[in-house]
N, C-alpha and C positions, 0 to 999 in steps of 0.2 A: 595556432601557435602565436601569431602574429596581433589575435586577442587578450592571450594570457599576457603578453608582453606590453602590451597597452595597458592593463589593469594591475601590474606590477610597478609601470613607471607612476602612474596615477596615486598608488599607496607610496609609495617613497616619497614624491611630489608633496606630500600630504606630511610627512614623518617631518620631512627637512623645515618646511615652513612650522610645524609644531616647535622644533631644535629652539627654533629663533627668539623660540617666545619665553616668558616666565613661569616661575612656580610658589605656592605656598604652602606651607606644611604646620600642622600646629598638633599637640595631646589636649583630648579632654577630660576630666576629670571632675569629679565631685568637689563641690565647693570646702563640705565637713571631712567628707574623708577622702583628702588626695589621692589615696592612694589604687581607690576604688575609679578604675576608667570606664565611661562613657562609650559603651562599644552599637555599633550602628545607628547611631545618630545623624542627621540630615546636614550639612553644610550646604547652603544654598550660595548660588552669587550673583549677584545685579549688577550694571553697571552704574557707578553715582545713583542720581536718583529714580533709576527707570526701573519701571515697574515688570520688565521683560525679564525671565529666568533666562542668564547667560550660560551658567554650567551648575553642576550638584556636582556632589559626592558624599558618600556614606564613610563610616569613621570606620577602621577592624576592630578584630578582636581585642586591640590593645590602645584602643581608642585613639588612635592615629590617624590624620585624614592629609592626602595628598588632592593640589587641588594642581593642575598641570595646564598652560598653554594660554596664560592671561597675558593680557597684550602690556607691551612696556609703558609705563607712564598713565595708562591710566586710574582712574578712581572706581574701586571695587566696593561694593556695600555686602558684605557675608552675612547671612542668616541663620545660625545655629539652633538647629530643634532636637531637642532626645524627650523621649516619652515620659512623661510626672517631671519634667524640668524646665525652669522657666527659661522664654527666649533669652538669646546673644544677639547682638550686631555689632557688627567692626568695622571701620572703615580702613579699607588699604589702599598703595599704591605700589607697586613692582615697578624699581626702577631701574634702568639698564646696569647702572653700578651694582647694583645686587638684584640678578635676576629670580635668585633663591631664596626667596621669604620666609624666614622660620619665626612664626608666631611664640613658639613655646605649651605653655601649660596653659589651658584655657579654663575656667572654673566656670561651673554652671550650677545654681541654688535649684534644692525641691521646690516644686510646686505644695503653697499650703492652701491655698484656695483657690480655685479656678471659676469662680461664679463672676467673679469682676475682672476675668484677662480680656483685654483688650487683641484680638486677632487681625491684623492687616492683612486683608483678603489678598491680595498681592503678592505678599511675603507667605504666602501658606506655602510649604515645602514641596516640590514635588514625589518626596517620599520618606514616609512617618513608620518610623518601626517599633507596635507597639508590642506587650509579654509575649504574644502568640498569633498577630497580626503584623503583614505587612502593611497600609495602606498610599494607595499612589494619588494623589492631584492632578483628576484631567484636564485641567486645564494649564498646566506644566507642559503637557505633550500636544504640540499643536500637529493638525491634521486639517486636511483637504474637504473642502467642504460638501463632498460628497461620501464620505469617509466613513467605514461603520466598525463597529466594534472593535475588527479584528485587526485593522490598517493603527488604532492608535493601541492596544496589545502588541505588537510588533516592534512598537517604539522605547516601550518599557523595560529596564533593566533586568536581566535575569529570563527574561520572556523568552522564549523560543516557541514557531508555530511552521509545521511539516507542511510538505506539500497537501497532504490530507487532511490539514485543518484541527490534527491534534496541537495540544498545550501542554507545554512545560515550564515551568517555574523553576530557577533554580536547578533545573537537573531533575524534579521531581514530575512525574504525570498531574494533571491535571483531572481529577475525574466527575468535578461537577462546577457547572453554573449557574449560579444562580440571577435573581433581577430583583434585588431590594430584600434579598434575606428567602425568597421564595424561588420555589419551581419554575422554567418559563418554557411555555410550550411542550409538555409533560417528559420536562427534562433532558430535553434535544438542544446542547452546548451549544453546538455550532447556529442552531437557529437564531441567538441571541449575539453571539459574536460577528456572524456572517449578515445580519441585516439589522439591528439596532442602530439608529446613526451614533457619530462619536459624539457627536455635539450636544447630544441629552444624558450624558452621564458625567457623574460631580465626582465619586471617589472610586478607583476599582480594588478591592480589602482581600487578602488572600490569607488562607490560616488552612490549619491541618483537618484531613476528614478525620472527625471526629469515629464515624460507622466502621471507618478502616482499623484505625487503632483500635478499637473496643472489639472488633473480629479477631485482630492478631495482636495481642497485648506486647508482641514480641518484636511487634515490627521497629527496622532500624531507622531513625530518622530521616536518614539519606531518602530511604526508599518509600515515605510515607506519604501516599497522595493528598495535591492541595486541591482547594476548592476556592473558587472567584467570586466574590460576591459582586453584582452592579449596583452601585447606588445612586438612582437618578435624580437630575432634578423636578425632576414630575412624575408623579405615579403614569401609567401607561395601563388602562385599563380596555379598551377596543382598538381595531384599527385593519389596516390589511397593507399588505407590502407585493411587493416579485415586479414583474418587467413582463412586458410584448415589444416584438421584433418585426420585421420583416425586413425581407431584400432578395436582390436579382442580379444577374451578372451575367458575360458572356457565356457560351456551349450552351445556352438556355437554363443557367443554372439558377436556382430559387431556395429559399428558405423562409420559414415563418413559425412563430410558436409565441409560445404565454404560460408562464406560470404565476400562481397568486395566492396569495394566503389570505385569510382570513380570520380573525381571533377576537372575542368579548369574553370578558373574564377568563374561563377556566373551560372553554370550546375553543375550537379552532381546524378549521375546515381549506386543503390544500387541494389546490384541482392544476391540471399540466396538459399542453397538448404542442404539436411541432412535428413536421415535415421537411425535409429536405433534402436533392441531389447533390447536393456538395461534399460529399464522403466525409461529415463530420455529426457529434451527436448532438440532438438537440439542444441540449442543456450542459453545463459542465457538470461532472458527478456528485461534489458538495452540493449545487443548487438541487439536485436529486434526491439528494442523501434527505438533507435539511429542507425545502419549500415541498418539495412532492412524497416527503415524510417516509423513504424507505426506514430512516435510522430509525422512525419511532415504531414499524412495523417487525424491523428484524434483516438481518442481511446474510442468509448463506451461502451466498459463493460471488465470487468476484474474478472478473478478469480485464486488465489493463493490457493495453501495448503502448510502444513509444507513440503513436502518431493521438495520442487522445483519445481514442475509440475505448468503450468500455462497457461490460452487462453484468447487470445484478441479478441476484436468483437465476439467470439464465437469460434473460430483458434482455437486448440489445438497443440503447438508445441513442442510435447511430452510427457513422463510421464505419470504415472496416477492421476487423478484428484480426487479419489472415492479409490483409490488400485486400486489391482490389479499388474498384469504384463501389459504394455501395449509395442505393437510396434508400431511406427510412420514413417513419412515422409513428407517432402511438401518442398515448391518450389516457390520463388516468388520473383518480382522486384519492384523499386520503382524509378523515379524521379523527378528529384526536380530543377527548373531554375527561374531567374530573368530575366524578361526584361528588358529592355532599359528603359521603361516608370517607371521601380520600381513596376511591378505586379509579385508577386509570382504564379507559377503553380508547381500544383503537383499532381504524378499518380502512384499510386498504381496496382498491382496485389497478390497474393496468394492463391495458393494450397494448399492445407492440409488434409490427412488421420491418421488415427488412430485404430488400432486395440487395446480390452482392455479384454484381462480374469481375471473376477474376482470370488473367492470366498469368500461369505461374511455369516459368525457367528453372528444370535443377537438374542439378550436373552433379554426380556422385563419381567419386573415383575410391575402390575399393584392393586393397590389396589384399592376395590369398599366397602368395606363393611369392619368395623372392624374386622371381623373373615374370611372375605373372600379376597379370592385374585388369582387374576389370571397370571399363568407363560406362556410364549409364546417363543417358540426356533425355531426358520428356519435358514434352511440352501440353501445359494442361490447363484447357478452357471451361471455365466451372459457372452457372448460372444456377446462383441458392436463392432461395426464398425461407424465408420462417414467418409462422405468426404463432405468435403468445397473449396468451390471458393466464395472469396470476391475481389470486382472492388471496386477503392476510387480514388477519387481528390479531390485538393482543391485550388483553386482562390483565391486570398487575393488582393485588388488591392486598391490606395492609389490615391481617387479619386481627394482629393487637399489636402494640408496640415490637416486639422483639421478634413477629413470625411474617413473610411474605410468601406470597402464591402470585406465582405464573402461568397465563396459560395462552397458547398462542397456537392456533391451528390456520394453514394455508393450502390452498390447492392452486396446482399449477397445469395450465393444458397449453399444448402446442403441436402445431404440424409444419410438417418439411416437404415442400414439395423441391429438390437437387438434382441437376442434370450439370453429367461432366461430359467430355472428351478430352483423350489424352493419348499422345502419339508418344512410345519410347524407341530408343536404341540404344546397343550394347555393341561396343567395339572393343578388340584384346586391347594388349601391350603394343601390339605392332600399327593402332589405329585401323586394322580390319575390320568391316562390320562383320555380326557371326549371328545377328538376331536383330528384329526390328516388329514394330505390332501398332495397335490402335484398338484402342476399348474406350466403348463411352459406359453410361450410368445413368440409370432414371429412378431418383428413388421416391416413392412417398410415403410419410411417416405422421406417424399420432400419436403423442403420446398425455400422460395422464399422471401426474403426482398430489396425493394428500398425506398430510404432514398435521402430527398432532404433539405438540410439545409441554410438558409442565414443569414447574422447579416449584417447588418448597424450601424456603429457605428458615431457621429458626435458630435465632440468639437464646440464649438464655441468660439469666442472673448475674451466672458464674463465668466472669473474664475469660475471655478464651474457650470456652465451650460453643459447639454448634452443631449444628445437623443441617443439612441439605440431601434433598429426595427428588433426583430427575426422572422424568417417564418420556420415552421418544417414540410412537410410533407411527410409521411410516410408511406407504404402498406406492409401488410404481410400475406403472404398466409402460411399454413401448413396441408398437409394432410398426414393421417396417420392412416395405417390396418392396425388393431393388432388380430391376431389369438391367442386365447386362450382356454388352454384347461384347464377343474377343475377336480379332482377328487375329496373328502371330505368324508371321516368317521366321523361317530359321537358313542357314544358308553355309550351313559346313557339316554334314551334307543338306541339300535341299531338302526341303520338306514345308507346309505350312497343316496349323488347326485353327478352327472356328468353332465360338462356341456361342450358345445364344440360350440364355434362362433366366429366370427366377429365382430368385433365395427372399423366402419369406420367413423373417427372424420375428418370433414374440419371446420379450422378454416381462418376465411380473417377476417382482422384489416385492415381501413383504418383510418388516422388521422390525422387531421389537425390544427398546433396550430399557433399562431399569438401573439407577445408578443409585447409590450412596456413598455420604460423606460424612463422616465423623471425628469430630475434635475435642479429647478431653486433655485439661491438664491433670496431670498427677502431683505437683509440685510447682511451688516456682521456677524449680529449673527442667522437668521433665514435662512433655507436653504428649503426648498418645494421640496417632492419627490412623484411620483405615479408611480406605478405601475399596467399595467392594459393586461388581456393575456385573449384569446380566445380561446375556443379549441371544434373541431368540432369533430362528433365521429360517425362510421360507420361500426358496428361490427356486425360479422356471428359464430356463434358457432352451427354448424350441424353435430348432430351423428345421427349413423343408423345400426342398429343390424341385424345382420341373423345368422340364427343355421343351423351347417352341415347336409345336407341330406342325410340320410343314402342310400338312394337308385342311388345318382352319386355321392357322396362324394364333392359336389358342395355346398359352402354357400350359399344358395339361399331364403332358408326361412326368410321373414321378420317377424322380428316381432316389431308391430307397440308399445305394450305399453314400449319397450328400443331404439327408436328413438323421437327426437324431436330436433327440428331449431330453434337457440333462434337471432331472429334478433334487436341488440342496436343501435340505432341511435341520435342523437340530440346535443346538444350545453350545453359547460359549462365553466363560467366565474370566473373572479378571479379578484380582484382590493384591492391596496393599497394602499391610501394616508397616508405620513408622513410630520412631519413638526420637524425638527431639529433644536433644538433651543442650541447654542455654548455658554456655560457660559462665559469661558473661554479656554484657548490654549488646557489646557488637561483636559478639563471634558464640555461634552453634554450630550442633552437628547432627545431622539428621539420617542416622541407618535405618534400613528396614528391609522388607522381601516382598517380593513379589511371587504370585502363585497364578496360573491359568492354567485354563483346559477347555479342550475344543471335543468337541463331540458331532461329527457333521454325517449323514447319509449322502451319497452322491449314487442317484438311482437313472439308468439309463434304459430307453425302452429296447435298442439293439445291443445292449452289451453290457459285462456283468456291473452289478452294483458294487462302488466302491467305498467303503468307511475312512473316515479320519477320526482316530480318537487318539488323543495327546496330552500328555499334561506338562507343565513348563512351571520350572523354580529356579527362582536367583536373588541375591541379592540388589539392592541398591544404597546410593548414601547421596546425601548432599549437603555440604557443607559452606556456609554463607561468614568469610568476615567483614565487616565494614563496607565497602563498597566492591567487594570480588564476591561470586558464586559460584560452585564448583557443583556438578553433579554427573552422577551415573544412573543411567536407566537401560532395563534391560526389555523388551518386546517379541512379543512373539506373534503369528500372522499368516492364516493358510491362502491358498495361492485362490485368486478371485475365477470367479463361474467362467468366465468368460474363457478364460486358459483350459478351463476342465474340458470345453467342448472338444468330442474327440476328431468331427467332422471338420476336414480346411476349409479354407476361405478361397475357393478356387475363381474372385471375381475377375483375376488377372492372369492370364494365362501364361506370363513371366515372374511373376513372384506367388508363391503357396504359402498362406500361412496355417500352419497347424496346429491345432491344441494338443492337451498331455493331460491324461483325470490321473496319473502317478504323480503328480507334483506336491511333496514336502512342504508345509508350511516352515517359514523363513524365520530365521533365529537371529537380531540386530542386540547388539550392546551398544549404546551412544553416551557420550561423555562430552561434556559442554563447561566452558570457564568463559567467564564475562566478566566485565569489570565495569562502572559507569562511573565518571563522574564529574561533580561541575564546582568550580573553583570561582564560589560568589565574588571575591573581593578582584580579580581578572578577567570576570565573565566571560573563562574558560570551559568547554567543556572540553571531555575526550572518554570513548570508549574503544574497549578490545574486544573481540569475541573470536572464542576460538571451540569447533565443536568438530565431532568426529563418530563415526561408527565403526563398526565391523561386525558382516552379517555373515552368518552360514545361511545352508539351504536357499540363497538367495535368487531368485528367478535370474535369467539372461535367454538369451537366445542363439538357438545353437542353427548355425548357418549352413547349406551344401548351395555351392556356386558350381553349376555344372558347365562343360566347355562350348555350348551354343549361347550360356547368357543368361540360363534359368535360373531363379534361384528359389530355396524354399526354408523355410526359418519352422522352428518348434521350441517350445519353451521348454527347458530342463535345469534343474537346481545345480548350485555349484555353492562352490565352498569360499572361504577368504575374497569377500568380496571389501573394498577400504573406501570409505569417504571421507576425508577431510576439509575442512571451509575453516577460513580467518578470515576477519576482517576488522578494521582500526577505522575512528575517525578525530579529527580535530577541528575544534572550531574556536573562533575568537571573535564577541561583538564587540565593534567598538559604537558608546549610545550615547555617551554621558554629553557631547554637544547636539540639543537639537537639532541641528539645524545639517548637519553632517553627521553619516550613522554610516556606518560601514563594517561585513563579516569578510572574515578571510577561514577558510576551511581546506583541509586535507585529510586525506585516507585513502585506504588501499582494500582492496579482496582480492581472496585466491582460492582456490579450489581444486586441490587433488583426491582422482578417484584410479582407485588401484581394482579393473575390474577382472573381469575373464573373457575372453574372446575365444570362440570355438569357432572355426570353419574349416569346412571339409574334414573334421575329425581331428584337425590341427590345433591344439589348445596351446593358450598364449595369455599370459597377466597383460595386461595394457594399461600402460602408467599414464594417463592424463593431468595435465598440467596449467594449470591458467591463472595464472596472477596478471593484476590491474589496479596501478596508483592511480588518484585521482587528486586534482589540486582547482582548487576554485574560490571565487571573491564576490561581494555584492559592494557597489556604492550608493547610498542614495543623500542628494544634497538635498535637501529642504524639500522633499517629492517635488522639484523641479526637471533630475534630473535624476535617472536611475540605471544602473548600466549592471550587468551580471556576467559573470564567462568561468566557462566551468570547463577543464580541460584531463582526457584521460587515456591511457595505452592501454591493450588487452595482449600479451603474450600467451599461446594456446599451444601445447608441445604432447607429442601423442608416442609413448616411447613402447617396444614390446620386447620381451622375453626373448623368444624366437628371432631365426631371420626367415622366418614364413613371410612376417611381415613387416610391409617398410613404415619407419618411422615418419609422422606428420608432424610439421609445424605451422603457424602464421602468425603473424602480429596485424592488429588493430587498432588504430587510433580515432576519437572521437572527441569533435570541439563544440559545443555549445553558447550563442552569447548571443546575449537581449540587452537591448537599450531600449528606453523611453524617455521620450521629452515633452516637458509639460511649458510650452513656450512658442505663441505669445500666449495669452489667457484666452482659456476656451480652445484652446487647439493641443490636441496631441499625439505627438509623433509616435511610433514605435516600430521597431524592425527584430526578429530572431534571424540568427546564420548558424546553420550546422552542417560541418566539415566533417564527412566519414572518410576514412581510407584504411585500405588493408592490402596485403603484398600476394593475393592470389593470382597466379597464372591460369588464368582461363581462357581461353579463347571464347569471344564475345560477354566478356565479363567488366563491367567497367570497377576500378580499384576505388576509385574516386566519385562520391556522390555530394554534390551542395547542395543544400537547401535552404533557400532564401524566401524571406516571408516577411512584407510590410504593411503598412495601414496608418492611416493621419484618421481620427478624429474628431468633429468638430462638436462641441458643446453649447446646451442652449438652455432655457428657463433657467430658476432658480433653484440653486445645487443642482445642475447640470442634470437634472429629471431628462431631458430629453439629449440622444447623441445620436449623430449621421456618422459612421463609418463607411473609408472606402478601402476595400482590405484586397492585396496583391498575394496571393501565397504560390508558392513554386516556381519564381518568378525566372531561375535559371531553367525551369521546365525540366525538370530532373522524374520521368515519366517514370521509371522502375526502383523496387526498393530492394536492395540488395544485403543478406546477411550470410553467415558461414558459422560451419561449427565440425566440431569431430566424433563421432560416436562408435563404438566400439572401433573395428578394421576401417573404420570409413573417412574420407575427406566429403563433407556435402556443402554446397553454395546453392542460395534458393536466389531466384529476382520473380518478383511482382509488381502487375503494373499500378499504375497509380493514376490520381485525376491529372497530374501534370499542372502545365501554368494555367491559373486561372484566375479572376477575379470577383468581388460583390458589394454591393453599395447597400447596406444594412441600416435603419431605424431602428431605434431603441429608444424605448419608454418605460423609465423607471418611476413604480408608483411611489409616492410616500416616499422619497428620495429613500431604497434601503438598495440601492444598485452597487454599493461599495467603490472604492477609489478605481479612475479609468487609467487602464492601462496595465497589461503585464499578458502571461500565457495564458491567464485562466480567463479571460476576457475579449483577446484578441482575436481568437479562429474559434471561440464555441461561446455560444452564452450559458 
């Protein structure tokens, strides 16, 4: 809090001395026909005769331009540019007698021949708006001389760029860049943004994709993707870019890696490797995405957590994903060429290991009965290992002007070698124990994924017509012993069991889908859409049990009623007709129907064969005006292999989980309202979204907590199940002084689910509740100094039906904030602090977690190629990571340990200076 109020006084600070200053305001207009305004035209301002851009502004819609915050008394030289019209210069002076300058009507003559204009490289505008072109002057935007693409995009009006390194313009997506009118690094954005220096680029030109409009002749302005042109001062035809590390620290802690690229013309070869105990990943995931080329291979699955740990395809490239301490390594190359013909190819490899000790704290407190309630604590020591190998390509080939072919086939191998132990107890209402146990887990695993993908894509002639034809198919094998052993007390009455076996699970998926897309207009105002997909299904889920014999200590004993092979087979369809009917330019409405049908065998070898045959009709609609979108979809979706298995999961002899082969495929309606939008002339944006379901048939799990502690879950369909989510955001850049640039943003999400809770037979709605505003600011003074604080509460309210069960609440709060200092030259500071807290009562729970994290610096060579970091991260030693949440009847709080305090004194070598500006989170704790 004490943040947010710092970077509150800091903007005001900043407002008040604006107050002081003057302003000038003038219309522009055509010389011939006054009447006719001049609308976003360039106003530049220098001061007297210096040749430094002081401030811009762009003219509105009604060719009015306000110029704000010019100092009293001095001498302004204004630069006037609008597109086919010849320059202005004005000289001003704001004097404190009249701090409000109104120039009036400004006249500006055609341009009749531009062969003889005389251009003062100086005076070039920082931004030229021409028919269908923005274009910006980089050298208007000054940046840090280690600085690359993305750090002077950042600085430009209208620009916005996510944590993930997407682009926006204007409120508009960004879907391609290019490097001088072409392709660069076979059309991987971020590679050009993320490692081009700034300092070799003269214009950056932005205009509409052209590919997008000619797809959807319908599309609304607002929502029409831009594309970036670079235009350097030097062609860039070879070269190679990335960075090597190393460093060491105390607990014997080490890191070291290299990534690097390579590229002559229309090749380009990326090779990556890195190690390290510091529970962080090698690389940050942009550097991943972009130099070790997943983006240009394909990325199906992702997963992030707060601490920067993250794996693609399944990769793990570093960190722990869960806690934990973990150590890493891996290793892999990528490339990428164009031929002759205009066909892209590309070829992946990566290695990847992972070592991860965790230990994890959780305390469950479960209500069943208004006076009853059960507490549950384990404590659970986990030693993973994984290693992966993934192979990827991908074909892209441009069969004539209007038709594309994709084809992209990868395989994926990995094994698990996981060993846990884990000690629980269950005590009543009265703090009695009534049950207590300890089970460990030895598993090892192998598994095996090939993946075969293609897409046809094909324009034709006629506006708005298209076809697109996907084929996916896909096999995956997984096997996987798991040794476990139970021990369990019980002690109301006394009694214990022990158990000691085998579950050996093979699972193979095969699967095969088949899509089509179809777009025909029938009119200018009616447009004809179907969509219609196949999907073929071919699945094994085989377990099989044996108990240790005591007489060779060999698992050998079967036992038949804890195995069974559940084999799924059959065909399931999907089809969409819509029919788009175009009122006008910014408002449609698009009804249609949906039809499916499943057809599945579910064949068991103890027990009878079960069918699923279903067929599902409904409407849907979605209706788009201006910058809102409204839609209805309805889905339908039978319950996955895993649930059919009729045999429990008996690997814990305190909790049973069961399957159900009767389970109903689930029946969802979802209706979704969004809104986006960005308000050029305030360089406002702000969006709403607000989305919602309600499912019948919908899975839960139906609970029996019996009175020593056991408990045992089974999945069964239920009816009226509610989801609803909102969330809002605002932001405001202020850019238009170099030299100070500063956002201020807000917004909130919330999230109510209205579900079903059954235990012990006791059915119960259970209203969950969780809304969270959020309010946060950036300042950066001339990348001197940079400061960010991001501040936000989470309210979590758990309300039920019945008084079976008692109602949960808690609140959350979370503070974030980064500072950097780039001062004296060559040296820079920077520190993150984040303040958790939440109002749980636990015993041995801390409410309160800090985490503090600094690092200075030092900088060498030319464009700072080489940097010594000495980085302190957890420096309050804040050893466990603590979260909480509610789910069905239950209150759960998890802690996991962590590296704790530590520190490392890291080298850095960036080739071809493309290391990007130093300093911030994506730099400081991971390269």
């Amino acid at each position: 809090m004490r943040r947010f109020t710092l970077t509150a006084i800091l903007v005001v600070c900043a407002l008040i001395t604006f107050a002081q200053k003057g302003t000038v305001t003038g219309t522009l207009v055509d010389s011939v026909n006054t009447k006719r305004t001049l609308n976003y035209a360039t106003v530049s301002v220098f001061k007297g005769a210096d040749t430094v851009l002081s401030t811009y502004r762009l003219s509105d819609d009604k060719g009015v331009f306000k110029i704000n915050n010019l100092e009293l008394g001095v001498k302004y030289r204004l630069v006037i540019n609008a597109w086919m019209y010849n320059i202005v210069r004005k000289e001003i002076t704001v004097e404190a007698g009249q701090p409000n300058l109104n120039l009036g009507t400004i006249a500006l003559s055609e341009k009749t021949n531009t062969l003889n204009e005389v251009v003062i490289q100086s005076e070039r505008p920082p931004v030229i708006v021409r028919k269908d072109t923005i274009e910006f002057n980089a050298e208007s935007f000054k940046t840090l001389p280690s600085a690359v693409v993305e750090d002077m995009l950042k600085k430009l009006p209208g620009v916005s760029i996510d944590n993930d390194g997407n682009i926006t313009v204007n409120g508009k997506t960004v879907s391609k860049i290019l490097v001088d009118g072409k392709e660069f690094f076979g059309g991987d954005q971020q590679i050009a943004t993320k490692n081009l220096p700034a300092n070799i680029i003269d214009k950056i030109q932005v205009t509409d994709d052209k590919d997008a409009k000619r797809r959807d002749p319908d599309i609304l302005a607002a929502n029409t993707p831009q594309v970036i042109n670079l235009k350097l001062k030097k062609a860039i035809k070879s070269g190679a870019f990335g960075k090597l590390y190393a460093g060491a620290g105390i607990k014997d802690l080490y890191e070291a890696g290299g990534i690097m690229n390579f590229f002559r013309d229309t090749t380009q070869v990326s090779v990556l490797a890195y190690g390290n105990n510091a529970n962080k990943p090698g690389f940050n995931m942009s550097d991943v995405m972009r130099i070790g080329g997943f983006q240009r291979t394909g990325v199906n699955s992702v997963m992030i957590n707060s601490e920067g740990a993250y794996s693609l395809n399944g990769i793990s490239f570093g960190g722990g994903m869960s806690g934990g301490v973990q150590k890493s390594a891996g290793a892999g190359a990528n490339f990428n060429t164009l031929t002759k013909k205009g066909t892209k190819i590309n070829a992946k490899y990566f290695f990847g290991q992972g070592n991860n000790l965790t230990e994890r704290f959780t305390d469950v407190e479960q209500t069943y009965d208004n006076n009853n309630r059960l507490f549950t604590n384990s404590i659970s020591n986990q030693d993973n290992n994984n290693y992966t190998h993934n192979f990827g390509g991908r074909i892209e080939a441009k069969l004539d002007s209007l038709t594309q072919l994709t084809i992209e086939p990868s395989i994926s191998l990995g094994k698990t070698r996981n060993y846990s132990a884990t000690s629980t107890s269950n005590q009543d209402s009265n703090n009695q124990k009534i049950s207590d146990g300890n089970r460990s887990s030895n598993v090892k695993g192998l598994s095996t994924e090939y993946n075969l993908s293609t897409n046809l894509w094909k324009d034709f002639k006629k506006a708005g017509r298209s076809l697109n034809i996907s084929l996916n198919v896909s096999k995956k094998e997984n096997d996987n012993d798991d040794f476990n052993f139970n021990n369990t007390n019980f002690f109301n009455p006394i009694s214990s069991t022990t158990r000691d076996q085998l579950r050996n699970t093979n699972i193979r998926n095969f699967n095969t889908y088949l899509s089509l897309n179809y777009s025909e207009p029938l009119s200018k105002k009616l447009t004809l859409g179907i969509v219609t997909n196949g999907n073929y299904i071919d699945n094994e889920n085989a377990l099989s049990t044996f108990y240790k014999n005591p007489a060779n200590q060999a698992y050998d004993i079967a036992i038949p009623n804890l195995s069974e092979t559940v084999m799924q087979s059959g065909f399931k369809t999907n089809t969409r007709v819509t029919l788009k009917w175009k009122i006008n330019q910014s408002f449609n409405i698009q009804p249609g129907i949906v039809f499916n049908t499943i057809d599945l065998e579910n064949k068991f070898l103890n027990n009878p064969q079960i069918n699923q045959n279903y067929t599902f009709f409904a409407p849907q609609l979605t209706v788009k005006y201006k910058d809102l979108n409204l839609s209805y979809t309805p889905s339908f979706r039978e319950a996955d292999i895993s649930y059919l298995q009729p045999v429990p999961n008996n690997t814990d002899n305190l909790f049973k989980q069961n399957g159900n082969p009767y389970l109903k495929p689930s029946k969802t309606h979802q209706i979704n309202l969004n809104v986006y939008k960005y308000d050029t002339k305030r360089t406002l944006s702000y969006n709403a979204y607000l989305g919602g379901s309600i499912q019948n048939d919908g899975i839960i799990m139906s609970k029996t907590i019996y009175t020593d502690g056991r408990q045992e879950s089974t999945p069964v369909n239920a009816n009226g199940i509610w989801q609803f989510h909102a969330n809002g955001n605002l932001s405001k850049d202020f850019k238009n002084n170099p030299k100070f640039q500063y956002n201020l943003n807000t917004g909130f999400w919330s999230n109510f689910n209205r579900g079903v809770v059954l235990v012990n037979n006791e059915r119960s709605h259970s209203n969950i509740l969780q809304f969270g505003p959020r309010i946060g600011g950036r300042i950066n003074l001339n990348d001197k100094i940079e400061f960010s604080e991001t501040y936000s509460v989470t309210f979590n309210n758990s309300k039920y039906e019945t008084e079976f069960y008692k109602n949960l609440s808690y609140t959350s709060q979370n503070s974030d904030s980064e500072l950097i200092i780039r001062f004296p030259k060559k040296i820079v500071w920077e520190t993150t602090y984040r303040l958790q807290y939440d109002n749980q009562k636990i015993q041995g729970y801390n409410n309160t977690q800090q985490i503090w994290n600094a690092a200075v610096t030092l900088l060498f060579m030319k464009n700072d190629r080489l940097q010594l970091k000495a980085s302190v991260n957890d420096i309050l030693n804040t050893n466990l990571r603590n979260y909480a949440y509610i789910t069905a009847n239950a209150l759960n709080t998890i802690r996991t340990n962590n590296l704790g305090r530590h520190g490392l004194l890291t080298l850095t070598y960036n080739i071809q200076n493309f290391g990007g500006k130093v300093g911030g989170r994506e730099t400081m704790f991971r390269f």
